[in-house]
N, C-alpha and C positions, 0 to 999 in steps of 0.2 A: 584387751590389749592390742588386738589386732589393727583397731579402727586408728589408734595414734601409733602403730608401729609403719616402721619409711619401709618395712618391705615389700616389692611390687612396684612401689613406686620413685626409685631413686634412676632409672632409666629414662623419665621422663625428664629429667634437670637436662637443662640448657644453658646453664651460666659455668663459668671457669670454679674449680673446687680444690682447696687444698685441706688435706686433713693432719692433725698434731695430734700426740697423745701420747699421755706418760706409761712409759714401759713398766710403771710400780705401779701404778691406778690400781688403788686396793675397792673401787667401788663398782667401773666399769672396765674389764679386759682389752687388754689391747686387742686381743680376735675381734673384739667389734670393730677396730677401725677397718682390720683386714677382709673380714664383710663388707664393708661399705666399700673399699677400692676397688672389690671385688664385684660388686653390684650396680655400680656409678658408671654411666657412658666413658670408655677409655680417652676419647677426644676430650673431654672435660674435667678429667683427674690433672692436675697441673702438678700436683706436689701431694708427698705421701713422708712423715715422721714418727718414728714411735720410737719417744727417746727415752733413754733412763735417766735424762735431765730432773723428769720430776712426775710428781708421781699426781693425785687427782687435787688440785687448787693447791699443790703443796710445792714452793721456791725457798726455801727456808735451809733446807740441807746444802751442803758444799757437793759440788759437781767436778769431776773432771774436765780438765780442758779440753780435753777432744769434744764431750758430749756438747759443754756451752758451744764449739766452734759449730756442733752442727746444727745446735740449735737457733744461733746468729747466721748461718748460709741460711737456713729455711725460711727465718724470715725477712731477710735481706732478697731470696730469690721473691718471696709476694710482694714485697715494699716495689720491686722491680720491673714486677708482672704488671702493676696495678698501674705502675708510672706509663707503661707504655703501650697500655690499654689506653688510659686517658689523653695520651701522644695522640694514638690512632684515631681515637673518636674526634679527637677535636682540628684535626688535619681537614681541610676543606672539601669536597666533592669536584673532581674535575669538571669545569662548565662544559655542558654541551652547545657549541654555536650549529645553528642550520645552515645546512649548504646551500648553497646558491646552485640553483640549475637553470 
């Protein structure tokens, strides 16, 4: 278990991470996601939910409005992240001209 388990190695991620996960997940605990926030470079944690929206592949039940509101901010904050990352990336490089001496 050890050789496919991410621990030891989730300090090495270098890309932006958001984690979701249902507060009823009757398969994996939500402690696991708290692990991993907990394990993950803090510069690269962007977003962290553990809703009681829903539980493991299951949307099926009726939700509170509060929980859907927080489950639409979370991922309206990635749809947002993601926009303007791809802003940044695609924004030109200042040209370097040489000086004249």
């Amino acid at each position: 278990m050890q050789q496919v388990s991410p621990a030891r190695h989730l300090s090495q991620l270098r890309i932006p991470i958001s984690l979701l996960h249902g507060e009823g997940d009757n398969l994996i605990p939500p402690s696991e996601t708290e692990w991993l926030a907990q394990e993950l470079p803090p510069e690269y944690l962007r977003l962290r939910l553990i809703t009681p929206a829903f539980s493991h592949v299951d949307m099926q039940h009726q939700m509170p409005w509060k929980d859907r509101w927080q489950l639409v901010s979370f991922m309206t904050a990635i749809l947002q992240q993601a926009q303007a990352e791809k802003e940044a990336s695609a924004k030109p490089s200042p040209e370097v001209t040489p000086s004249s001496s």
